[in-house]
LUMMIFI-453232 format. One record per residue: residue number from 1; residue in three letters; x, y, z of N, C-alpha, C in turn. Coordinates in steps of 0.02 Angstrom, whole numbers, plus 50000, padded with zeros to 5 digits. Atoms other than C-alpha are relative to their C-alpha. Layout:
<nodes>
+-----+-----+-------+-------+-------+-------+-------+-------+-------+-------+-------+
|   n | res |   n_x |   n_y |   n_z |  ca_x |  ca_y |  ca_z |   c_x |   c_y |   c_z |
+-----+-----+-------+-------+-------+-------+-------+-------+-------+-------+-------+
| NUM | Ala |     X |     Y |     Z |     X |     Y |     Z |     X |     Y |     Z |
...
+-----+-----+-------+-------+-------+-------+-------+-------+-------+-------+-------+
</nodes>
This chain:
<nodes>
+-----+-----+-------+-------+-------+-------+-------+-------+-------+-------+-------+
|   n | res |   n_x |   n_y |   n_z |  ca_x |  ca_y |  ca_z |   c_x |   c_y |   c_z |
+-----+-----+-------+-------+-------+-------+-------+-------+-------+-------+-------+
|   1 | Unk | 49992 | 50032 | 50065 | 52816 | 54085 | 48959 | 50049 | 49942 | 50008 |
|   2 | Unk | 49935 | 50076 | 49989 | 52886 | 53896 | 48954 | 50016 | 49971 | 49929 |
|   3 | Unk | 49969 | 50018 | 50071 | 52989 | 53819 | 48825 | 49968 | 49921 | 49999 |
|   4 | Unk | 50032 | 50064 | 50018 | 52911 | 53686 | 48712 | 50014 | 49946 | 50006 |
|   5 | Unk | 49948 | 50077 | 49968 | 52926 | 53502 | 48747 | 50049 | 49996 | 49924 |
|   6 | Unk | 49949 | 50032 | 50027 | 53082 | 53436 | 48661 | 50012 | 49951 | 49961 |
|   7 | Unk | 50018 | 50063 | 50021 | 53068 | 53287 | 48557 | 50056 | 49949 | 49989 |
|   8 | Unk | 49949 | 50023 | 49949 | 53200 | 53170 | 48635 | 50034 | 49947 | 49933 |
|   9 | Unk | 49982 | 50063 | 50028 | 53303 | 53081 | 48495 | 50058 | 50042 | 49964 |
|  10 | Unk | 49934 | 49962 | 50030 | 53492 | 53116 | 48397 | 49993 | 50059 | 49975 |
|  11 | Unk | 49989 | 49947 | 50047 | 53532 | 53274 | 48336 | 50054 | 50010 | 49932 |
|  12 | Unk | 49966 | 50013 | 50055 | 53583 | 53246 | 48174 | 50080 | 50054 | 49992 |
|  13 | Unk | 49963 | 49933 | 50005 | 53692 | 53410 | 48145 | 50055 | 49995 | 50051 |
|  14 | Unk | 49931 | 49999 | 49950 | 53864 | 53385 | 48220 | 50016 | 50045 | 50048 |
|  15 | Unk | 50003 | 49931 | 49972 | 53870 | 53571 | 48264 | 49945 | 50012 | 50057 |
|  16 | Unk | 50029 | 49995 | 49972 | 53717 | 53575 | 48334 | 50003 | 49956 | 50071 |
|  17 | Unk | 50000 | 50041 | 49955 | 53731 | 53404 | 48441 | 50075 | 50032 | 50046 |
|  18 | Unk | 49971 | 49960 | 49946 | 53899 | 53491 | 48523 | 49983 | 50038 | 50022 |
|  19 | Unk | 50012 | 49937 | 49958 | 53821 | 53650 | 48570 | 49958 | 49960 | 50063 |
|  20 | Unk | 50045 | 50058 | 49966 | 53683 | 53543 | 48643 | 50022 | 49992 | 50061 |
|  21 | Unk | 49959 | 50046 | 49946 | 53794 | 53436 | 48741 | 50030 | 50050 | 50045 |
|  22 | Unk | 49968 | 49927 | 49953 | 53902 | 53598 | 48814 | 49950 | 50021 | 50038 |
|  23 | Unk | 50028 | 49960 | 49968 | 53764 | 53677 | 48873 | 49951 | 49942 | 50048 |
|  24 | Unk | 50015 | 50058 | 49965 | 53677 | 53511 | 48947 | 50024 | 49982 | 50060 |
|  25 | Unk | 49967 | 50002 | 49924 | 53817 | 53473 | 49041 | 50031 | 50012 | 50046 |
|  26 | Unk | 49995 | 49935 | 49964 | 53857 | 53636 | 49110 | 49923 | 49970 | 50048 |
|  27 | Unk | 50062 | 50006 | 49961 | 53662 | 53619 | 49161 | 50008 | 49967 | 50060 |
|  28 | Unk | 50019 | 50053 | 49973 | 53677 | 53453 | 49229 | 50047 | 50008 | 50082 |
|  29 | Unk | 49941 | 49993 | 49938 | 53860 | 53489 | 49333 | 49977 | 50023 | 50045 |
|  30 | Unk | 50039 | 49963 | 49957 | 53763 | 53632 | 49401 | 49946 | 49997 | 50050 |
|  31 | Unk | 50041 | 50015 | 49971 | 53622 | 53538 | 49456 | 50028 | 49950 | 50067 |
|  32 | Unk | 49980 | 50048 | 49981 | 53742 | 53408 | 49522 | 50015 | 50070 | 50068 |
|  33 | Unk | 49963 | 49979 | 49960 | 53829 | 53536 | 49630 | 49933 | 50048 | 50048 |
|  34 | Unk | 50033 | 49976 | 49936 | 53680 | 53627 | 49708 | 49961 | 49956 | 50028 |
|  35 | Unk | 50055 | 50055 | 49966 | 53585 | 53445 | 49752 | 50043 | 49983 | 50063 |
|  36 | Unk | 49962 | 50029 | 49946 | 53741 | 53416 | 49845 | 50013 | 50060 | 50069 |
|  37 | Unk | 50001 | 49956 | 49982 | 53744 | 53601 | 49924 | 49938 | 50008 | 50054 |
|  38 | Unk | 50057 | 50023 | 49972 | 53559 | 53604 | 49952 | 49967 | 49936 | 50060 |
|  39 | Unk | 50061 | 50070 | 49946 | 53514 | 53445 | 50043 | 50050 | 49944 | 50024 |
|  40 | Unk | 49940 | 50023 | 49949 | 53715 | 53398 | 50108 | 49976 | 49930 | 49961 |
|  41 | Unk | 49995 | 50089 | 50021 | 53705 | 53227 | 49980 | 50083 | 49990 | 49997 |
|  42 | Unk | 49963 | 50012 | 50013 | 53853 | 53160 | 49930 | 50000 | 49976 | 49939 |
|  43 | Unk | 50011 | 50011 | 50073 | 53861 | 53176 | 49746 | 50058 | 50006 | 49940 |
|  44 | Unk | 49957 | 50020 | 50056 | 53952 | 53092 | 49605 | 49999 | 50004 | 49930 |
|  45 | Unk | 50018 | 50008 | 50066 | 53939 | 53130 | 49416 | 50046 | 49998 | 49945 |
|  46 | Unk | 49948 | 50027 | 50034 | 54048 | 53052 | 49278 | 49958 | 50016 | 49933 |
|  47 | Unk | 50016 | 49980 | 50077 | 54019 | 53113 | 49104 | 50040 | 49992 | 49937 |
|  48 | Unk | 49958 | 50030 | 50060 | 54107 | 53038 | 48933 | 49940 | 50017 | 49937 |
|  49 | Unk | 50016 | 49973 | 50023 | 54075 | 53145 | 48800 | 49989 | 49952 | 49933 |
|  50 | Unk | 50006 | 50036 | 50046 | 54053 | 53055 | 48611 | 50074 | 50004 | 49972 |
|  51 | Unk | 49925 | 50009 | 50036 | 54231 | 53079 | 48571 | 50058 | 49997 | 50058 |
|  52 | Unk | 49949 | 50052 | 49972 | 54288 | 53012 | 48737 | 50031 | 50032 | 50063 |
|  53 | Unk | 49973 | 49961 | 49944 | 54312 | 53157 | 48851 | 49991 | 49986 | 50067 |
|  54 | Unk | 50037 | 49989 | 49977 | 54272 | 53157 | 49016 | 50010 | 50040 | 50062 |
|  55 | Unk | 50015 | 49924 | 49939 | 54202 | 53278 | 49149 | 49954 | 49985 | 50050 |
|  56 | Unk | 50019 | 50045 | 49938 | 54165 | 53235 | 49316 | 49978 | 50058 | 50057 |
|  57 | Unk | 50039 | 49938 | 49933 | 54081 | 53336 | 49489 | 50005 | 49933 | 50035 |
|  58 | Unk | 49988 | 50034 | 49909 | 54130 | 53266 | 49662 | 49979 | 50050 | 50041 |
|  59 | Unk | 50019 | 49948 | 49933 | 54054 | 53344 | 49810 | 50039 | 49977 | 50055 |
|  60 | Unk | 49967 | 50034 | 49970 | 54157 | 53222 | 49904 | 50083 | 49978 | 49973 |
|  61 | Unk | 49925 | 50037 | 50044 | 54331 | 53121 | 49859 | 49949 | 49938 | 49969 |
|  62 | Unk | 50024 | 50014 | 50057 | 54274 | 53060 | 49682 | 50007 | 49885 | 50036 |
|  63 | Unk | 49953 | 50064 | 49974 | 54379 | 52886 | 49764 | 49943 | 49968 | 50042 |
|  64 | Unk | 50046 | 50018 | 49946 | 54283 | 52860 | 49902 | 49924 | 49978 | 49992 |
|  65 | Unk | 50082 | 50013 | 50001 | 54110 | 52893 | 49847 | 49973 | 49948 | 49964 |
|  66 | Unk | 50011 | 50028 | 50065 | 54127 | 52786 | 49679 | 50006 | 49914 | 50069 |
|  67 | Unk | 49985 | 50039 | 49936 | 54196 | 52634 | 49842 | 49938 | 49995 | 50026 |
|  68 | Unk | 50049 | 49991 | 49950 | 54046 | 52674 | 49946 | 49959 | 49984 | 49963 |
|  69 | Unk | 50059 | 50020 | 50060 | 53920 | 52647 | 49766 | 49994 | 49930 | 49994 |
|  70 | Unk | 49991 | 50071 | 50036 | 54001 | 52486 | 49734 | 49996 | 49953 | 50058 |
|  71 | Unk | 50030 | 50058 | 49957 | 53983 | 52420 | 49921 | 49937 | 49993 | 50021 |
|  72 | Unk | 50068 | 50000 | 50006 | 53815 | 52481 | 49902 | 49955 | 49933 | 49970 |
|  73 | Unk | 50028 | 50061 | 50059 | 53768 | 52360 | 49751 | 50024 | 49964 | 49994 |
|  74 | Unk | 49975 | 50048 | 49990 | 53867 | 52244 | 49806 | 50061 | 49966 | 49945 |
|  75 | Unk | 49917 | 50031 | 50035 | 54034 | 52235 | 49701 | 50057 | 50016 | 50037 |
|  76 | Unk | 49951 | 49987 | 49946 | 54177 | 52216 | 49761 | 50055 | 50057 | 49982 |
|  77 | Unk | 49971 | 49930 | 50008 | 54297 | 52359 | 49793 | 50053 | 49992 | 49951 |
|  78 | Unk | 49930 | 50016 | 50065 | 54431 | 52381 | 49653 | 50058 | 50012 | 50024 |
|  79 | Unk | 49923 | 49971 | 49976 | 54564 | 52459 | 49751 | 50024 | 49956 | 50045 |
|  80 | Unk | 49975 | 50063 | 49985 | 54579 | 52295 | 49838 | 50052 | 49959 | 49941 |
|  81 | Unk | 49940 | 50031 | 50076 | 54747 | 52214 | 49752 | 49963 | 49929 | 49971 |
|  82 | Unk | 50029 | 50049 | 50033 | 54648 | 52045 | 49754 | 49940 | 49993 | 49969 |
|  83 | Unk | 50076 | 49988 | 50048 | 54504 | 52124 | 49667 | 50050 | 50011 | 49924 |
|  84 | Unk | 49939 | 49989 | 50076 | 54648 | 52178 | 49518 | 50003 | 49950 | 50000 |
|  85 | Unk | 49983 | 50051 | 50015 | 54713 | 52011 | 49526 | 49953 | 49937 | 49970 |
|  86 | Unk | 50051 | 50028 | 50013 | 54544 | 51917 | 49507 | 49981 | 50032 | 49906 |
|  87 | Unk | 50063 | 49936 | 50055 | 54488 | 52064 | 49365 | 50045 | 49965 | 49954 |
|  88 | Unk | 49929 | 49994 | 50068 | 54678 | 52036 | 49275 | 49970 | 49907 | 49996 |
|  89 | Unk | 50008 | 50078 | 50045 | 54649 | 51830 | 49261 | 49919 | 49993 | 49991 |
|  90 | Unk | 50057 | 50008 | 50026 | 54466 | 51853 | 49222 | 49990 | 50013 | 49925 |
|  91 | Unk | 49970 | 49973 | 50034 | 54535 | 51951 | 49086 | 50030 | 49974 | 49964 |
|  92 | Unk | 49939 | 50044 | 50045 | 54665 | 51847 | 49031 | 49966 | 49937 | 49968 |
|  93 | Unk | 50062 | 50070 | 49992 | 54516 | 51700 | 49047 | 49967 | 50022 | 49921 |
|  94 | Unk | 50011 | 50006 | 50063 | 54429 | 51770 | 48924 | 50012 | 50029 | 49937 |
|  95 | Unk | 49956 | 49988 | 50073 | 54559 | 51853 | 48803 | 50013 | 49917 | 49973 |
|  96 | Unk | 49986 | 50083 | 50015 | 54608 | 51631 | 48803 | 49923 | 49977 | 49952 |
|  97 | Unk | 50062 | 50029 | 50035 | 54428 | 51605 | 48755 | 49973 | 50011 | 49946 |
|  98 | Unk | 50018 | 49996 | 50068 | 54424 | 51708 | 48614 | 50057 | 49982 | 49952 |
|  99 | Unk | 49948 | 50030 | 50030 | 54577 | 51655 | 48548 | 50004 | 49942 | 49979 |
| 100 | Unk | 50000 | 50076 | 50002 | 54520 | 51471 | 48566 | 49949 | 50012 | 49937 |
| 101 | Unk | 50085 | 50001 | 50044 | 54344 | 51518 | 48474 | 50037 | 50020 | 49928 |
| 102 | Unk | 49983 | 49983 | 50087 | 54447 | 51592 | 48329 | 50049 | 49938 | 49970 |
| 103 | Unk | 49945 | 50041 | 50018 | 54586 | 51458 | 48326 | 49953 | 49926 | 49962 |
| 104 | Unk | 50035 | 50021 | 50012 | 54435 | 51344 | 48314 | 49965 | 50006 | 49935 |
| 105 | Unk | 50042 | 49968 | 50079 | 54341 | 51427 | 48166 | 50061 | 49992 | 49954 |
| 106 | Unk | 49934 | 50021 | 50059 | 54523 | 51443 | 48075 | 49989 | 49932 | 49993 |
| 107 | Unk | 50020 | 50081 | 50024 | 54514 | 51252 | 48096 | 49962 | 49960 | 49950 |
| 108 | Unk | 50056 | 50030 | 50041 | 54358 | 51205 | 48042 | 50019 | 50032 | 49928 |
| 109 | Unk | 49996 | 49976 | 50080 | 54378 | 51329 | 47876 | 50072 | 49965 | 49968 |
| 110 | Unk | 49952 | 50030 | 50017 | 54537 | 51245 | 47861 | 49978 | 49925 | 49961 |
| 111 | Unk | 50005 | 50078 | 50018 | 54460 | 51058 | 47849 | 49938 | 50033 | 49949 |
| 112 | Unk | 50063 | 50011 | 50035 | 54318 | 51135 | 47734 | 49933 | 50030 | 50024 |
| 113 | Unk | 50063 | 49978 | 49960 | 54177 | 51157 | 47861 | 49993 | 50075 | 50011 |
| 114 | Unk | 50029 | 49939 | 49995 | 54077 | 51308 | 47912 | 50056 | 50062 | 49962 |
| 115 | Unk | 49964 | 49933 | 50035 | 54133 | 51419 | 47754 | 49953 | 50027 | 49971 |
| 116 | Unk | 50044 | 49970 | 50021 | 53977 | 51482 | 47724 | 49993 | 50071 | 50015 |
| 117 | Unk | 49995 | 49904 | 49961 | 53998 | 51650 | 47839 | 50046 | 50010 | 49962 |
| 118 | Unk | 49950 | 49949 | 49990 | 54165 | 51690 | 47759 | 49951 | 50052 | 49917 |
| 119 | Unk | 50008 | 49959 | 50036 | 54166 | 51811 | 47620 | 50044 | 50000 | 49938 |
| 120 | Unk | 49963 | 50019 | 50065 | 54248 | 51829 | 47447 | 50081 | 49980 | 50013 |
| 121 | Unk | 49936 | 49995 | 49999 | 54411 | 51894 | 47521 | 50021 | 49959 | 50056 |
| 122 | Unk | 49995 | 50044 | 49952 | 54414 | 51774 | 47662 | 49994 | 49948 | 49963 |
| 123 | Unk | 49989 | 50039 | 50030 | 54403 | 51633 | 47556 | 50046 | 49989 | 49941 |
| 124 | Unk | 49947 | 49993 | 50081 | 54522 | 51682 | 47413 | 50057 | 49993 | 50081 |
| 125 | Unk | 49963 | 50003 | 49944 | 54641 | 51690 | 47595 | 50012 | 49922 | 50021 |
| 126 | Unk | 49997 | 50068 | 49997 | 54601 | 51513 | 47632 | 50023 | 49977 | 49952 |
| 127 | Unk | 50008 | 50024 | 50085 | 54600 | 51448 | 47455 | 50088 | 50005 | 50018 |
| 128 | Unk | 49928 | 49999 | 49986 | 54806 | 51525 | 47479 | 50044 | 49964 | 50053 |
| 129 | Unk | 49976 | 50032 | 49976 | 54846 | 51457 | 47624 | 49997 | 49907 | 50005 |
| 130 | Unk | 50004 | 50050 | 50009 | 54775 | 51294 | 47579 | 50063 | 49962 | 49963 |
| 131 | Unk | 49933 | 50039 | 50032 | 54894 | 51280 | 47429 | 50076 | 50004 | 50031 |
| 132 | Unk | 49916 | 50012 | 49970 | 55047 | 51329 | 47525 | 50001 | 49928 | 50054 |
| 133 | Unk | 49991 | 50062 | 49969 | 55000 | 51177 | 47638 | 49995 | 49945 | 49965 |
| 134 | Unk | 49985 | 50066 | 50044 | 54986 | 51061 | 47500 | 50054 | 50003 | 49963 |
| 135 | Unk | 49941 | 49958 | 50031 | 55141 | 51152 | 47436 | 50046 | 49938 | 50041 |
| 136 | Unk | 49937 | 50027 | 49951 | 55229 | 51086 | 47599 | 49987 | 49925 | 50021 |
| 137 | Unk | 50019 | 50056 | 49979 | 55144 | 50922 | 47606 | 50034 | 49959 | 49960 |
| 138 | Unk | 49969 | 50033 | 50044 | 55211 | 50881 | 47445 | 50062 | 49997 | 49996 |
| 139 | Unk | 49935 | 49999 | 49993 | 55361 | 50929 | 47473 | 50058 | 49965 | 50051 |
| 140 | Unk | 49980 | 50048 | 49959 | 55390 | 50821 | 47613 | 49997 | 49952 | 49994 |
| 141 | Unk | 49999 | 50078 | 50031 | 55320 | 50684 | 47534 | 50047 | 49954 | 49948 |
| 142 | Unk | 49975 | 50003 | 50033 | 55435 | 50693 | 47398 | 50056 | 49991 | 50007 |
| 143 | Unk | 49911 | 49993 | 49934 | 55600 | 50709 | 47528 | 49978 | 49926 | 50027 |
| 144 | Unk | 50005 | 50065 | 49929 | 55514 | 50564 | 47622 | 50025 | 49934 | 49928 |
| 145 | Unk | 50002 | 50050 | 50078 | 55512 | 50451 | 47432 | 50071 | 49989 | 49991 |
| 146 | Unk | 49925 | 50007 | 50034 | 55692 | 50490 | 47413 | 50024 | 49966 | 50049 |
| 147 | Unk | 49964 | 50053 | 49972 | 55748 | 50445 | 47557 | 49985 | 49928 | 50029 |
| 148 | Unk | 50033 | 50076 | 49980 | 55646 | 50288 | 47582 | 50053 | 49969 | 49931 |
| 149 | Unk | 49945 | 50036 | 50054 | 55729 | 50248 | 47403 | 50052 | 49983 | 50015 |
| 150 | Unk | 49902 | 49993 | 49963 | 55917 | 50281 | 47461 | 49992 | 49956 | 50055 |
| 151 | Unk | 50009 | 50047 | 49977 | 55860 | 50184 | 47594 | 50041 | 49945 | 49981 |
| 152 | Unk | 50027 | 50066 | 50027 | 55804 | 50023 | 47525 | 50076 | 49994 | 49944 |
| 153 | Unk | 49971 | 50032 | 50048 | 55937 | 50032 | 47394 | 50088 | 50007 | 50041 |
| 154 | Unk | 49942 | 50004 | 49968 | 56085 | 50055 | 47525 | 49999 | 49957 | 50053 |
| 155 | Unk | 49988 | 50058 | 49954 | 56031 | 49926 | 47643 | 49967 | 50020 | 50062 |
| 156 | Unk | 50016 | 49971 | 49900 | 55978 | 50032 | 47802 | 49933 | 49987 | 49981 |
| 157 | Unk | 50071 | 50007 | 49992 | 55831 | 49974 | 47860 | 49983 | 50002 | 50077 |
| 158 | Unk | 50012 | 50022 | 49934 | 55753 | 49965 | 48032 | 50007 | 50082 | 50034 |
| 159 | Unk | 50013 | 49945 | 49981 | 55787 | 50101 | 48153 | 50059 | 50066 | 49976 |
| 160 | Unk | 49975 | 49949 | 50033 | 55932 | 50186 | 48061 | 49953 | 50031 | 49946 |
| 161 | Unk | 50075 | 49943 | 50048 | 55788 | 50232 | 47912 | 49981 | 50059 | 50056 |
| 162 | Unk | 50028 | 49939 | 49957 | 55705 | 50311 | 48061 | 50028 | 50061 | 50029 |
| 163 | Unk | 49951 | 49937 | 49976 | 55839 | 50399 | 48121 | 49992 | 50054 | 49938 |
| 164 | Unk | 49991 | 49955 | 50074 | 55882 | 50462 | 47964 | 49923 | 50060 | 49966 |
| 165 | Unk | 50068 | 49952 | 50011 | 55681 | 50509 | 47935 | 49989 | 50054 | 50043 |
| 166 | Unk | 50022 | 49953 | 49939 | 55675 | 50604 | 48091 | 50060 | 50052 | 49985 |
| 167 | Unk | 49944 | 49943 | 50008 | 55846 | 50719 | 48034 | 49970 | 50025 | 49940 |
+-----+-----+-------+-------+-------+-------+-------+-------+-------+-------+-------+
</nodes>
């Protein structure tokens, strides 16, 4: 007597999809460990559960074999320091790139342009920081008026004004 086919897609039921999974990859470990028993492979299996666990079968050093996969398919080894060092400013490369791409978009929604993606509360956000920059625009303009006045009506002209504008 054989058990019916299976019909291969989520198991809704939380409860159910853990039992599932437990008993799966019990199965699977098991299979892992007599392929490597049976027929002398050298076998690796890495398992990350849905909430992040994970559970692993080495027939070998886990180190080694995962090394030996990757000069298989041709990447380079990680435990090389100048493979870290490459990985860390590839890394850093494109943490810069998304930082540019957003500093960019702030921009543009700043001058106006592409504000069609934002959203209510993303635009009531702009809309605020807009007026605090016309807040501080005016407010400089209004410092700059005075002392262009005081200026002009004390005589300094030339590069003392400037001085004076630049303090």
């Amino acid at each position: 007597m054989g058990r019916g086919k299976v019909e291969l897609k989520r198991i809704e039921n939380p409860t159910n999809r853990q039992v599932t999974f437990s008993k799966r990859r019990n199965g699977l470990l098991k299979k892992a460990f007599e392929l490597s028993i049976l027929c002398d492979a050298e076998v690796a299996l890495l398992i990350f559960s849905s909430s992040g666990k994970v559970y692993q079968f080495a027939s070998h050093d886990m180190d080694r074999t995962v090394a030996k996969y990757r000069r298989e398919v041709g990447l380079p080894d990680s435990s090389n320091p100048q493979f870290r060092t490459r990985e860390f400013w590839r890394s850093e490369i494109d943490e810069l790139k998304r930082s540019i791409n957003t500093l960019e978009a702030r921009l543009k929604h700043l001058s106006g342009e592409d504000i069609l993606a934002l959203g209510m509360r993303d635009l009531k956000q702009l809309e605020r920081q807009l007026k605090i920059g016309v807040e501080r625009v005016r407010s400089r303009k209004v410092k700059l008026k005075e002392l262009q006045d005081g200026n002009i009506s004390s005589g300094l002209v030339g590069e003392n004004a400037c001085t004076m504008f630049h303090q």
